[in-house]
N, CA and C atoms as a LAMMPS dump frame, in Angstrom:
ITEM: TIMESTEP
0
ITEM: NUMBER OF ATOMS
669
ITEM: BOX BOUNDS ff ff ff
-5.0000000000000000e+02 5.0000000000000000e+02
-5.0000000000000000e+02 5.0000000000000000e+02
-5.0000000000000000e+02 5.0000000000000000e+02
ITEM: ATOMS id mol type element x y z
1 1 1 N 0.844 -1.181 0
2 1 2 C 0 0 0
3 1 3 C 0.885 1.239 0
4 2 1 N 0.548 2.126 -0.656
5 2 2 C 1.472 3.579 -0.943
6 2 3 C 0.815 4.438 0.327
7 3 1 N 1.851 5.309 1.06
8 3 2 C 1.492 5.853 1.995
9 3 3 C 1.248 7.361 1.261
10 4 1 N 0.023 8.159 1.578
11 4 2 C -0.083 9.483 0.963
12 4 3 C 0.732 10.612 1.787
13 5 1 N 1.222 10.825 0.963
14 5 2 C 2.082 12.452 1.904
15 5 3 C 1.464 13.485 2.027
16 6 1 N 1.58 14.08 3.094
17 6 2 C 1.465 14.949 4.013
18 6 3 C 1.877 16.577 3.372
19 7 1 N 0.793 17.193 2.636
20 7 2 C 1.554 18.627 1.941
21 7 3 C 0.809 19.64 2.836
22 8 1 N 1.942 20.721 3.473
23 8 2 C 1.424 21.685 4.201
24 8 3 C 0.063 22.284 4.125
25 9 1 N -0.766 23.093 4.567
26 9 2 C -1.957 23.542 4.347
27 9 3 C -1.207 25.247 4.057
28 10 1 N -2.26 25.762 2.826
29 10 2 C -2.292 27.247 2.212
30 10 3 C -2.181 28.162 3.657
31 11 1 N -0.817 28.974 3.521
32 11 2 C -1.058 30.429 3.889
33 11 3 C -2.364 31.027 4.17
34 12 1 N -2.727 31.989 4.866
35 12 2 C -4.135 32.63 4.199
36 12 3 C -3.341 34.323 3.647
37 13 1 N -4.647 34.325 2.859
38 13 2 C -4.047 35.586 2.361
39 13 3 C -5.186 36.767 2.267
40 14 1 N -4.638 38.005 1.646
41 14 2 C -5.648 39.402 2.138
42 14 3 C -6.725 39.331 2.078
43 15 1 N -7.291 38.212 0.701
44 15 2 C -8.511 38.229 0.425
45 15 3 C -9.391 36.872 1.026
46 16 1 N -8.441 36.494 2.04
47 16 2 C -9.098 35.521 3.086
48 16 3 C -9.385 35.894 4.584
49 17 1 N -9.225 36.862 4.702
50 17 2 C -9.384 37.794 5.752
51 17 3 C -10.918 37.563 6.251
52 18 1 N -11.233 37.715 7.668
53 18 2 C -13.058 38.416 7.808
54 18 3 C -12.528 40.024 7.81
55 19 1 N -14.154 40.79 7.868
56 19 2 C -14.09 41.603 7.614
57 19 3 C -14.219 42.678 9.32
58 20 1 N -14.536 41.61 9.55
59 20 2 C -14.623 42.051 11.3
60 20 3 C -13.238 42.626 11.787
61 21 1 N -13.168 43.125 12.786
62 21 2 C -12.224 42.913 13.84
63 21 3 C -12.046 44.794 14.147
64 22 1 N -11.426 45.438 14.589
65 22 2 C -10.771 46.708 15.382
66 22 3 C -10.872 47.192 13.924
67 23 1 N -10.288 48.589 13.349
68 23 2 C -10.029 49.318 12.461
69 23 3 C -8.791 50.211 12.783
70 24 1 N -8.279 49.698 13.563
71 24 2 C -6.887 50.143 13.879
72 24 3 C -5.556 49.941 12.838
73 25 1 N -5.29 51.176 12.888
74 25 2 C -3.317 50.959 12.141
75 25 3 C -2.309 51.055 12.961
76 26 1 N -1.637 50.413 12.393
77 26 2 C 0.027 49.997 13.021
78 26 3 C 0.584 51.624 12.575
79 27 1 N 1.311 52.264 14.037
80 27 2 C 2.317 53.41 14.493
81 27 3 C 3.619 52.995 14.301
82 28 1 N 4.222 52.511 13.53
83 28 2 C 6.002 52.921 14.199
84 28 3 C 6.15 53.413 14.77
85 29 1 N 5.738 54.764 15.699
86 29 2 C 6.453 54.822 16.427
87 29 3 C 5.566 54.96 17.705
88 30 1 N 4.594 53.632 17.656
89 30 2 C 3.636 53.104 18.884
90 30 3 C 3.393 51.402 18.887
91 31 1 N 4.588 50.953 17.916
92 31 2 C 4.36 49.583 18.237
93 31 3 C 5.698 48.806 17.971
94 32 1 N 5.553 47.738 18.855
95 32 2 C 6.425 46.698 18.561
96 32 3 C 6.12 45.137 18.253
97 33 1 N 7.054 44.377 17.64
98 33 2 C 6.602 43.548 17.035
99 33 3 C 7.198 42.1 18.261
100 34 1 N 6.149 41.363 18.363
101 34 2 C 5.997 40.829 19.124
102 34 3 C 6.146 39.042 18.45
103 35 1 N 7.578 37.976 18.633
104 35 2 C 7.631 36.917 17.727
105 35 3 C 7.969 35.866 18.714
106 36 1 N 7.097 34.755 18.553
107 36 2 C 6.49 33.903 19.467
108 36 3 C 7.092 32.27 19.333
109 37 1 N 7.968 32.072 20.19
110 37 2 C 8.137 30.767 19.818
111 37 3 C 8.885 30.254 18.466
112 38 1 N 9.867 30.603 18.336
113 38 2 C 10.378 30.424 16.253
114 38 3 C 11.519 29.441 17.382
115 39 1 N 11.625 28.77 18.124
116 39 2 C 12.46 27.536 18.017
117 39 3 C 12.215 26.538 17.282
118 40 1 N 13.488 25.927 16.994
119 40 2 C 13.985 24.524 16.532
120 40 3 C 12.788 23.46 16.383
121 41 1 N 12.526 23.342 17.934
122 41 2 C 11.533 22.201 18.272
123 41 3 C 10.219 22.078 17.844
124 42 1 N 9.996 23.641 18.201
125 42 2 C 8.601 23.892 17.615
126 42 3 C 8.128 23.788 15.967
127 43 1 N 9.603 24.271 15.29
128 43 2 C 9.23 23.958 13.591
129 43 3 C 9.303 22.522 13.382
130 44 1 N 10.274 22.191 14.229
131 44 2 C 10.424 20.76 13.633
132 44 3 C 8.995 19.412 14.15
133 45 1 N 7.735 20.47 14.994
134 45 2 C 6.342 20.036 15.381
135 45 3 C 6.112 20.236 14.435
136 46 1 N 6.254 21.629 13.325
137 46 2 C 4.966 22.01 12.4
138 46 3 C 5.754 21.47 10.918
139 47 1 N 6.622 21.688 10.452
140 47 2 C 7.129 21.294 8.934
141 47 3 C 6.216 20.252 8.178
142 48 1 N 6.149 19.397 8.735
143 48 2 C 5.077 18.171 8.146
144 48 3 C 3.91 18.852 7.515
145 49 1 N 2.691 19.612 8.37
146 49 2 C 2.042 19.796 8.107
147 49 3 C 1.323 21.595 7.896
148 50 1 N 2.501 22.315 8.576
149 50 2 C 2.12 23.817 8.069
150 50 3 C 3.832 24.326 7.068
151 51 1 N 3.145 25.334 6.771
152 51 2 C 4.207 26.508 6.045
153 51 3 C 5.128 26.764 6.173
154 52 1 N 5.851 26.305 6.91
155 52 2 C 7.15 26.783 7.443
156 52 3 C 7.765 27.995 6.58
157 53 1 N 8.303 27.309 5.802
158 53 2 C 8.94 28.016 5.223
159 53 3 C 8.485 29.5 4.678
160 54 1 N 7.106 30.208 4.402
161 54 2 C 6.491 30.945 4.477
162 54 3 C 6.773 31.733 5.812
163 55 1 N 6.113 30.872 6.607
164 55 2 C 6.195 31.427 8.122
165 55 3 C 8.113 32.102 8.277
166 56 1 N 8.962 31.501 8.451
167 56 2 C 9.764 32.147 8.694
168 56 3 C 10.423 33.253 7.604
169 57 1 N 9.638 33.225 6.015
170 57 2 C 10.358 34.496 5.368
171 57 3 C 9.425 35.514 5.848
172 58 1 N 8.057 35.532 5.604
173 58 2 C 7.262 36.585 6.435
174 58 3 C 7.888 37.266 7.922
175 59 1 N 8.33 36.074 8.703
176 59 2 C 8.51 36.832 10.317
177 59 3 C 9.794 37.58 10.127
178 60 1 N 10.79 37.171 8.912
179 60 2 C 12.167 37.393 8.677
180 60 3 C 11.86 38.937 7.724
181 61 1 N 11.066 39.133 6.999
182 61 2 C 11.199 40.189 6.922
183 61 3 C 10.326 41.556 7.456
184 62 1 N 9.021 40.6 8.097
185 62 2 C 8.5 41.605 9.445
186 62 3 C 9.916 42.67 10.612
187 63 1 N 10.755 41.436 10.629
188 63 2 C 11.685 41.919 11.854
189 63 3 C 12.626 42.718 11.287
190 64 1 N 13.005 42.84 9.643
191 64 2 C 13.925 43.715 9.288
192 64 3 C 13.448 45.08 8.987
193 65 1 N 11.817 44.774 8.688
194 65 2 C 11.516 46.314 8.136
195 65 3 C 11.52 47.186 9.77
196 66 1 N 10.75 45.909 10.659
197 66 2 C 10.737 46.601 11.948
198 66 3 C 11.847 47.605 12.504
199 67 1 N 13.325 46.515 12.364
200 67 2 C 14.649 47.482 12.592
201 67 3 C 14.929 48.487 12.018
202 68 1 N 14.463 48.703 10.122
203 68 2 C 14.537 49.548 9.779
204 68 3 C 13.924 51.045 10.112
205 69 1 N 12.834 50.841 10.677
206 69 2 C 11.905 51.691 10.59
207 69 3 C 12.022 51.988 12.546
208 70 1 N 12.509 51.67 13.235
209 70 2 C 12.781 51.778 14.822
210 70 3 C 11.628 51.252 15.405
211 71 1 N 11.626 50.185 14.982
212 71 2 C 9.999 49.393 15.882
213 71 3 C 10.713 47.862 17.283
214 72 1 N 10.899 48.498 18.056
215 72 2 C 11.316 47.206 18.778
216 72 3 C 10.899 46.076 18.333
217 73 1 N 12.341 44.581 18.314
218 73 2 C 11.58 43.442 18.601
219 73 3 C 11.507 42.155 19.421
220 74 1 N 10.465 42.046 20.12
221 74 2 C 10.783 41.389 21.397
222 74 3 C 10.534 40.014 21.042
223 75 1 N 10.984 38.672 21.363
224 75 2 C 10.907 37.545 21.217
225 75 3 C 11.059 36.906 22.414
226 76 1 N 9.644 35.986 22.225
227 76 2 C 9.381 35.241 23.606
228 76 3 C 9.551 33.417 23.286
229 77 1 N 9.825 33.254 23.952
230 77 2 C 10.182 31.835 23.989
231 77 3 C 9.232 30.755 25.724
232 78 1 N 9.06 29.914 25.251
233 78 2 C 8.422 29.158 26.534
234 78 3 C 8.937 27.552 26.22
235 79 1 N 9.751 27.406 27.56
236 79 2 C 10.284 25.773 27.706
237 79 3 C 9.02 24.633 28.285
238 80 1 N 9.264 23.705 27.057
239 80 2 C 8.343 22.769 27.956
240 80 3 C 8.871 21.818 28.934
241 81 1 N 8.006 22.17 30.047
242 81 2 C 8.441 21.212 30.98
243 81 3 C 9.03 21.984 32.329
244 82 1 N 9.294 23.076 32.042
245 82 2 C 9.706 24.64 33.159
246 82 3 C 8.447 24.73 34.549
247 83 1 N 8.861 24.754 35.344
248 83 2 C 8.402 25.092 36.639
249 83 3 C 8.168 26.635 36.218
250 84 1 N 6.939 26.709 37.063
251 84 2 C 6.237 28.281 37.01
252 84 3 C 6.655 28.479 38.96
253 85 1 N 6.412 29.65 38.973
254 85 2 C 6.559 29.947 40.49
255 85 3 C 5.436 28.998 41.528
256 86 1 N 4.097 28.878 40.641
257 86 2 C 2.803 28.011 41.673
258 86 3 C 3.125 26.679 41.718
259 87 1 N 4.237 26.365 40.938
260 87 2 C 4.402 24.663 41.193
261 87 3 C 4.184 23.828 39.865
262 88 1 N 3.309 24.685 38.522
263 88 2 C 2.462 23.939 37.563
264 88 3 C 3.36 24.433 36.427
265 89 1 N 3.293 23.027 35.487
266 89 2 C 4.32 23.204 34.728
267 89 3 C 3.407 24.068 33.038
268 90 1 N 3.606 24.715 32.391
269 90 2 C 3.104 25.399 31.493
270 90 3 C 2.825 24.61 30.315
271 91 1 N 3.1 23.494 30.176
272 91 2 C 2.427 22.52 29.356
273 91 3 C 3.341 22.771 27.725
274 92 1 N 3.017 22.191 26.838
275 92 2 C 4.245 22.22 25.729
276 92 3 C 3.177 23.308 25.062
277 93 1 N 4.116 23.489 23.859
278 93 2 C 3.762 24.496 23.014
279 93 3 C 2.291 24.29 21.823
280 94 1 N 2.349 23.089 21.943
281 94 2 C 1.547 22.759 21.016
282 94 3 C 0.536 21.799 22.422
283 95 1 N -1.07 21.892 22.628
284 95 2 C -1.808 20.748 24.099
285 95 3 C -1.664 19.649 23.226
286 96 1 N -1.75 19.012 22.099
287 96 2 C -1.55 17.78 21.211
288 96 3 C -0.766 17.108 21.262
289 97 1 N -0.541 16.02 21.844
290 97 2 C 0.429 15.178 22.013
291 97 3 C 1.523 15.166 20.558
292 98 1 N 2.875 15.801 20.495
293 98 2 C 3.273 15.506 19.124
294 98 3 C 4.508 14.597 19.566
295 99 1 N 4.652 13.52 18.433
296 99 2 C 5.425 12.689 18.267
297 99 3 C 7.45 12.881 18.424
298 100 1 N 7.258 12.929 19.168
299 100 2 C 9.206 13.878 19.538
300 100 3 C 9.956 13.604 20.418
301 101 1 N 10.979 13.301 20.566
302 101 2 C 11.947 13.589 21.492
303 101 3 C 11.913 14.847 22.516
304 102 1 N 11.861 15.211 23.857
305 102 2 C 11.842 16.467 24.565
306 102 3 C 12.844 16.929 23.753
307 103 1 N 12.797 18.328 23.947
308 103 2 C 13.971 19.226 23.574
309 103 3 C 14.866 19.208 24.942
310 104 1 N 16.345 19.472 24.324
311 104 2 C 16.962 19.962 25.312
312 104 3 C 16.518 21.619 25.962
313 105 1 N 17.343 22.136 27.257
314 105 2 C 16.765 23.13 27.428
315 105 3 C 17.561 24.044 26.408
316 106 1 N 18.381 23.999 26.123
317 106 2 C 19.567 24.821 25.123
318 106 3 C 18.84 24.577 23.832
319 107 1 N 18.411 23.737 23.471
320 107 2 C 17.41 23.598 21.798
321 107 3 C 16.247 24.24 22.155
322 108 1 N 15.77 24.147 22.904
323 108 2 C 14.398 24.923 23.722
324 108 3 C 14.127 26.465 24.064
325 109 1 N 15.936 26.911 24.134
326 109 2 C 15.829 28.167 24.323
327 109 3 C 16.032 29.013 23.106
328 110 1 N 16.669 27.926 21.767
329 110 2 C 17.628 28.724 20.981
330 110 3 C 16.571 28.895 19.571
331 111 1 N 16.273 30.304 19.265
332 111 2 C 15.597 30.607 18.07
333 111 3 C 16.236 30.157 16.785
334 112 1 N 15.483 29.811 15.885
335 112 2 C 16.049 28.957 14.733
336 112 3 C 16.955 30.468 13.881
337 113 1 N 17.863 29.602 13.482
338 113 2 C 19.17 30.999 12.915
339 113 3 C 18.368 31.654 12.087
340 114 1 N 17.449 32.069 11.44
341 114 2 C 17.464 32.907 10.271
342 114 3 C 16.829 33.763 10.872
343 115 1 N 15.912 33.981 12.37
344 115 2 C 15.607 34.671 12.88
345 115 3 C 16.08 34.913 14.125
346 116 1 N 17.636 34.644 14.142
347 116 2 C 18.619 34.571 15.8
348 116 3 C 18.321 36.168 15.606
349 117 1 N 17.369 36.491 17.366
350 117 2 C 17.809 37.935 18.016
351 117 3 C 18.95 38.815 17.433
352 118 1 N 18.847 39.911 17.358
353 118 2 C 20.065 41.371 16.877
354 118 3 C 19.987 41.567 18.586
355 119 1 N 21.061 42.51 17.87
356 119 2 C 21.793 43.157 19.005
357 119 3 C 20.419 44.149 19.762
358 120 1 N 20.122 44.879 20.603
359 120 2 C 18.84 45.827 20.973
360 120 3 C 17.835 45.208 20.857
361 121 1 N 17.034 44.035 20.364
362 121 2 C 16.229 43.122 21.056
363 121 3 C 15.753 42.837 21.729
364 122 1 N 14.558 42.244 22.327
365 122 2 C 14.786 41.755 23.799
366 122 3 C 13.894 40.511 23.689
367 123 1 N 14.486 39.464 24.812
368 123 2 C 14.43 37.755 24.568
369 123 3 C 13.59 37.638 25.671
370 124 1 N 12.799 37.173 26.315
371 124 2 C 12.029 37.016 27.565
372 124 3 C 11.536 35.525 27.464
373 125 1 N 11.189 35.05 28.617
374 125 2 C 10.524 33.078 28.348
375 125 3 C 9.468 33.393 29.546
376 126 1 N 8.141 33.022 28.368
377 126 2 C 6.919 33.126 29.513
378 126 3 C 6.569 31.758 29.777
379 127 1 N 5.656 31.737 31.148
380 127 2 C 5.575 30.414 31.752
381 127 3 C 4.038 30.126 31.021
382 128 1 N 3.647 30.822 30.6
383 128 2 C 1.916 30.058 29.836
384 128 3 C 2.087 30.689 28.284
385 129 1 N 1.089 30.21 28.271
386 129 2 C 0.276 30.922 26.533
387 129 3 C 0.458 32.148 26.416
388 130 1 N 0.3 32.938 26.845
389 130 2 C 0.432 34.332 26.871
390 130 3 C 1.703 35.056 27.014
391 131 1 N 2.087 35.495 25.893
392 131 2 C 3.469 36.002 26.592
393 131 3 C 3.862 36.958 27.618
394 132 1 N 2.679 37.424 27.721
395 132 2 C 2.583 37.955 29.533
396 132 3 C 2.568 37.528 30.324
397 133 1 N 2.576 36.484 30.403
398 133 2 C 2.489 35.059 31.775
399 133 3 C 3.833 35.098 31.871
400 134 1 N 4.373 35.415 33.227
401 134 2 C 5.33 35.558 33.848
402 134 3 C 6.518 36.408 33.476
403 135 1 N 6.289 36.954 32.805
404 135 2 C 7.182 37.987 31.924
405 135 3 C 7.328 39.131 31.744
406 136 1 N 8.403 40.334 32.273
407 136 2 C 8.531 41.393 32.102
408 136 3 C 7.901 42.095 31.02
409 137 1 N 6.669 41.776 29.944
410 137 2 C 7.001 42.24 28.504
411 137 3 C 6.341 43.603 28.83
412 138 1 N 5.071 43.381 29.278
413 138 2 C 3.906 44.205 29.908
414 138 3 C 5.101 45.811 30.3
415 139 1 N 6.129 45.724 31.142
416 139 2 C 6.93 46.484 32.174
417 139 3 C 7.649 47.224 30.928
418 140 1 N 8.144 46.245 29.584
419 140 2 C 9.068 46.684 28.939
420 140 3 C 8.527 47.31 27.854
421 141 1 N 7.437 47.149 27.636
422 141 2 C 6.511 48.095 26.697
423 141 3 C 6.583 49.388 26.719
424 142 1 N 6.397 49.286 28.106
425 142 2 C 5.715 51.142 28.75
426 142 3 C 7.045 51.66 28.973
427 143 1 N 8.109 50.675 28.634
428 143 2 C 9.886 51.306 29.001
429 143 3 C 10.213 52.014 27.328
430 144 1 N 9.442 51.279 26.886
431 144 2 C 9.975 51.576 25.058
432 144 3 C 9.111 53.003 24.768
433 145 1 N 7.723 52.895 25.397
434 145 2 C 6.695 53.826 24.571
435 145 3 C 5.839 53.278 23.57
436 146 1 N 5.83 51.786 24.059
437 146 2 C 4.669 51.298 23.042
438 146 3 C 3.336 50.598 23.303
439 147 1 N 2.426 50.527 22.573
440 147 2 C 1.257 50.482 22.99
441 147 3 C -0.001 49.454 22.072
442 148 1 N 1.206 49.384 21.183
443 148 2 C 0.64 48.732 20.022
444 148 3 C 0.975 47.545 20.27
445 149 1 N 0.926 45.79 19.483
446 149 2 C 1.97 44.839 19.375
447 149 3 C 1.33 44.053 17.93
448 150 1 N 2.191 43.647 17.367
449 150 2 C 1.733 43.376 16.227
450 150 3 C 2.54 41.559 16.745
451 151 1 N 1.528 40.596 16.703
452 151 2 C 2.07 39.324 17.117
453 151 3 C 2.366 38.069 16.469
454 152 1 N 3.109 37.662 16.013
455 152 2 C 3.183 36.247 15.286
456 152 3 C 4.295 35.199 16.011
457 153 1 N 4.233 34.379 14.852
458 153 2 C 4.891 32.77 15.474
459 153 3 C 3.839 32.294 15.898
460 154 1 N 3.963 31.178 16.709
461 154 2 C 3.176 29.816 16.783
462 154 3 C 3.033 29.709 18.205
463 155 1 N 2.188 29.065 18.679
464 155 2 C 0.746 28.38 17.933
465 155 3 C -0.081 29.51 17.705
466 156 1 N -0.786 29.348 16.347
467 156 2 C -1.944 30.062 16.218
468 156 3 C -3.046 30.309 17.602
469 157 1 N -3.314 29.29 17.553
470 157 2 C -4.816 29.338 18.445
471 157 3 C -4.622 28.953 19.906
472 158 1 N -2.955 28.934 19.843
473 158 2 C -2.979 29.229 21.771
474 158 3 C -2.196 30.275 21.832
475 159 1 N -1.052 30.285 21.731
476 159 2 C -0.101 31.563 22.31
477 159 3 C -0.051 32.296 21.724
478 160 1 N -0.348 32.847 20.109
479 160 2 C -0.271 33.927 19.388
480 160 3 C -2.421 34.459 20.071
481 161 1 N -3.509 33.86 19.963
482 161 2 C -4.321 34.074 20.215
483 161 3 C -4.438 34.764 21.847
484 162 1 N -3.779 33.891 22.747
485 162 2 C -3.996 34.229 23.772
486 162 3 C -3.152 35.529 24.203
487 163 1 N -1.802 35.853 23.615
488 163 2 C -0.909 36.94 23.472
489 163 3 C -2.066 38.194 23.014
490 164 1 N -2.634 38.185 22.235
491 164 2 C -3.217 39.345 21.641
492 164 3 C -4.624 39.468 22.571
493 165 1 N -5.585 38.492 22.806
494 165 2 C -6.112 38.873 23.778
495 165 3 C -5.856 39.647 24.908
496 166 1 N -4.411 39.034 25.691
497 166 2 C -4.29 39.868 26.613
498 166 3 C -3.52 40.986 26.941
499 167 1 N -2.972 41.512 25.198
500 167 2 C -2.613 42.364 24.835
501 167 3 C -4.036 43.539 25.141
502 168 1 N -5.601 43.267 24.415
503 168 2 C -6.678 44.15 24.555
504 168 3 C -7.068 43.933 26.233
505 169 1 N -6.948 43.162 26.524
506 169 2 C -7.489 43.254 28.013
507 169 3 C -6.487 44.038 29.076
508 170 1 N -5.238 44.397 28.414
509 170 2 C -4.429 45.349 29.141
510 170 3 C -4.545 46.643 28.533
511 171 1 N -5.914 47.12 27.557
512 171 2 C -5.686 48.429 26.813
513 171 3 C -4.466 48.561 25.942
514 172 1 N -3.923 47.646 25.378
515 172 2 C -2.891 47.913 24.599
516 172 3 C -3.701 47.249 23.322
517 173 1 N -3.141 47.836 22.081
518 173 2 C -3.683 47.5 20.465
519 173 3 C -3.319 46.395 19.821
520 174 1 N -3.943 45.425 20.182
521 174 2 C -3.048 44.187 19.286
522 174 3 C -3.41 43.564 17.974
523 175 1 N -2.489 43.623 17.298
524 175 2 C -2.154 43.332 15.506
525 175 3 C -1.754 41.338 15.189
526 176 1 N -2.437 41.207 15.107
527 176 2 C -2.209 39.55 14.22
528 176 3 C -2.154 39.047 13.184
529 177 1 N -1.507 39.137 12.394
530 177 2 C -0.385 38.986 10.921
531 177 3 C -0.518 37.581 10.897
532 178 1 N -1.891 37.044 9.95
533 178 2 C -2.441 35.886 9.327
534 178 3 C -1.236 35.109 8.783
535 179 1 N -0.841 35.728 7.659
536 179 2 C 0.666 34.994 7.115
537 179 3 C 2.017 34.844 7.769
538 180 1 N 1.8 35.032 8.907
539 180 2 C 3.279 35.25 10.094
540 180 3 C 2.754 34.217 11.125
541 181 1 N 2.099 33.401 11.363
542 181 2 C 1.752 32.829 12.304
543 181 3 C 1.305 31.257 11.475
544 182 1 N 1.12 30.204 12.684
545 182 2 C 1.267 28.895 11.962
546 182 3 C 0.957 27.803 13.641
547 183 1 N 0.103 26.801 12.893
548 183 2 C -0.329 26.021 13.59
549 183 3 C -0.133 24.392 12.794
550 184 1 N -0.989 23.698 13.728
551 184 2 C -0.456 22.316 13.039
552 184 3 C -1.419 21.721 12.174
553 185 1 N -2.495 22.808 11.662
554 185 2 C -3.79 22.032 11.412
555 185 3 C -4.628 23.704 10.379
556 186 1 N -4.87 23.589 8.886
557 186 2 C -5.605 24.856 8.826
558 186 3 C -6.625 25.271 9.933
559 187 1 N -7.812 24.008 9.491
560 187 2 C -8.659 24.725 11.127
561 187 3 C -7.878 25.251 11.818
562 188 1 N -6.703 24.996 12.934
563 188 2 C -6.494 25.835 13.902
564 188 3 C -5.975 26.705 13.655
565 189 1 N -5.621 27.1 12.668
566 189 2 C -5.361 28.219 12.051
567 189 3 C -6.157 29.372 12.002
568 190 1 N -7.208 28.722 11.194
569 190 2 C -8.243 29.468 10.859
570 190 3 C -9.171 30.227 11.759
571 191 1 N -9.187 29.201 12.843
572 191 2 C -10.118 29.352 14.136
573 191 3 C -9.5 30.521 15.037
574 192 1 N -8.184 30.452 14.594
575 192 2 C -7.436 32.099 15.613
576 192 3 C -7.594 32.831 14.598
577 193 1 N -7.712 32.599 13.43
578 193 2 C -7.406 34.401 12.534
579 193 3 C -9.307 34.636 12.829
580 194 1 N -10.355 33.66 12.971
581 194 2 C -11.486 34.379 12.697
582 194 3 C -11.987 34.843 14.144
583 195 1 N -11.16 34.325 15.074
584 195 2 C -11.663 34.756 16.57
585 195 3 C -11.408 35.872 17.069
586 196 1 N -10.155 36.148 16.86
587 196 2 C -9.204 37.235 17.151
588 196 3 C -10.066 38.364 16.273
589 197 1 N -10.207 38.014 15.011
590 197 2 C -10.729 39.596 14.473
591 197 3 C -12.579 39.683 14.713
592 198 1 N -12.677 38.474 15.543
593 198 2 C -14.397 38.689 16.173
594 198 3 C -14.417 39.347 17.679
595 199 1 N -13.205 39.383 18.152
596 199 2 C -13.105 39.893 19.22
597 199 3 C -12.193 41.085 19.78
598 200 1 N -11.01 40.554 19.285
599 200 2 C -10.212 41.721 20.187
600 200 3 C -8.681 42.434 19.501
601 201 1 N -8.647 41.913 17.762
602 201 2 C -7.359 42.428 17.13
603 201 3 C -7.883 42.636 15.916
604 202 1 N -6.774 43.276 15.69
605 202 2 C -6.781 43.503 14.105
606 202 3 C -6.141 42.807 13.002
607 203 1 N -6.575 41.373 12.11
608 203 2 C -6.042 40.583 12.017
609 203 3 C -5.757 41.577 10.266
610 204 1 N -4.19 40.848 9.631
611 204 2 C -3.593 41.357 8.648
612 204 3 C -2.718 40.838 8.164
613 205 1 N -2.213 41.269 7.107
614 205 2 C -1.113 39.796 6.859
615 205 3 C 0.427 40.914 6.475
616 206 1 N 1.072 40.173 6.054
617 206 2 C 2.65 40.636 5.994
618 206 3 C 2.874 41.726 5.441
619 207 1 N 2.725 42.169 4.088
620 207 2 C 3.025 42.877 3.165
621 207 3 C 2.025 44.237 3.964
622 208 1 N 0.966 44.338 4.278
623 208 2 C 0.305 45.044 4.788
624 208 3 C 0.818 45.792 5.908
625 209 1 N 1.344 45.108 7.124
626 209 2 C 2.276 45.977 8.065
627 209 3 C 3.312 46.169 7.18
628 210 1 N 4.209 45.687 6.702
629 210 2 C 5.302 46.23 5.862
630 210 3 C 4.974 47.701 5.598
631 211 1 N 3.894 47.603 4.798
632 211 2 C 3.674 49.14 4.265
633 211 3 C 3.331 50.216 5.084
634 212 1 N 2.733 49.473 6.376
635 212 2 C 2.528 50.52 7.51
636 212 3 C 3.646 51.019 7.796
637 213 1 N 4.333 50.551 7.925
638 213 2 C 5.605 50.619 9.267
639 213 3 C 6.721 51.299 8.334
640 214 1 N 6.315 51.097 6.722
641 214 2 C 6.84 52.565 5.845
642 214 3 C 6.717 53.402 5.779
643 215 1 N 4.622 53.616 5.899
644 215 2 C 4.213 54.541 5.677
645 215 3 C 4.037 55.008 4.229
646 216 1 N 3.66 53.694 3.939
647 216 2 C 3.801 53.445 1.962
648 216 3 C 1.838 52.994 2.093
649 217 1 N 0.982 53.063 1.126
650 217 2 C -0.295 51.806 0.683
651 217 3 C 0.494 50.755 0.489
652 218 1 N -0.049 49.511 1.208
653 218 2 C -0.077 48.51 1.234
654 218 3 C -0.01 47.324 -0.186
655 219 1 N 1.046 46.851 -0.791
656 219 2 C 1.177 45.785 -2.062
657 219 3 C 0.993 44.321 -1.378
658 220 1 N 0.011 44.297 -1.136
659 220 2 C -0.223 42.788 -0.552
660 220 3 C -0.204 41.422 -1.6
661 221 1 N 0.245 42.149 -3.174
662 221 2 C 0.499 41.158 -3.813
663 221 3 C 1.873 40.517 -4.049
664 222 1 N 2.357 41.272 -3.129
665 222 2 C 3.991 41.023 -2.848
666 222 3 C 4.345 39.882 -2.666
667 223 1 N 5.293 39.273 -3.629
668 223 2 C 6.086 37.733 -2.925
669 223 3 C 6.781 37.745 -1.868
């Protein structure tokens, strides 16, 4: 019997958008870009079955226009298997049992090279879904002057979803970049880009902040 292979599921793109969500624009010089989880371990969960490779040229050139243009960028990372201060461990990155070897904590901590941290950066490791869970980011926002966060990396529909939620529940503006983010499954994909812009962000895809954060209209037909 021939085994069928496994081909990633489609990007979404501008014209897959809802039409719902905030009507807010991205400030340069009121937001920072907020990149979630781009370890080793975690791509090597999603390659099989999402974008990868998409996912990291989108976040790769989210983070250069960002530098260009003076937009902080903060990158959060979460170890599975890490003690939180209450005793409870924060559970892996993905609740789905995936087929793997643990990571080491050094593979666990280390962002995959094409998006290794610059110099003025800042690296933080939250203990939940949220990259506010246990984490200075909240403190280092209001240190920068920003108010905005524009959020990607993985998981869609837990830590990039739950990041931007409690981005609006702290009065801060949060941005979710459809083509910058990646899960293990379209549905769950799908299920954070249509929740998020039913509730509490402004969901958008790559080329679109690009042009914000120029201060150019938006070529969302951009490769």
């Amino acid at each position: 019997m021939t085994s069928l292979s496994v081909v990633p599921y489609p990007m979404p793109d501008a014209a897959s958008l809802p039409d719902s969500g905030p009507s807010w624009r991205i400030d340069p010089c009121r937001a920072a870009l907020v990149v979630q989880h781009m370890q080793e371990y975690v791509l090597r969960a999603l390659r099989e079955t999402a974008p990868v490779t998409e996912l990291l040229d989108n976040i790769s050139r989210l983070a250069e226009t960002a530098r260009c243009f003076g937009v902080p960028v903060v990158y959060v990372t979460r170890i599975p298997g890490s003690r939180s201060v209450g005793g409870e461990g924060p559970g892996p990155v993905f609740p789905a049992p995936v087929p793997l070897a643990p990571p080491t904590e050094a593979d666990a901590r280390a962002v995959v090279d094409v998006l290794r941290p610059e110099a003025g950066d800042t690296v933080l490791t939250a203990k939940r879904y949220s990259a506010f869970a246990g984490t200075r980011l909240r403190s280092r926002l209001k240190e920068l002057g920003r108010d905005q966060v524009v959020v990607v990396g993985a998981a869609a529909r837990t830590d990039v979803l739950l990041t931007a939620a409690d981005a609006w529940m702290q009065d801060l503006e949060p941005f979710v970049v459809a083509d910058a983010m990646a899960d293990r499954t379209a549905a769950d994909h799908t299920m954070a880009v249509h929740w998020l812009a039913a509730t509490c962000a402004t969901v958008t895809v790559t080329e679109a902040v690009r042009a914000e954060l120029r201060g150019r209209p938006a070529d969302t037909t951009t490769v």
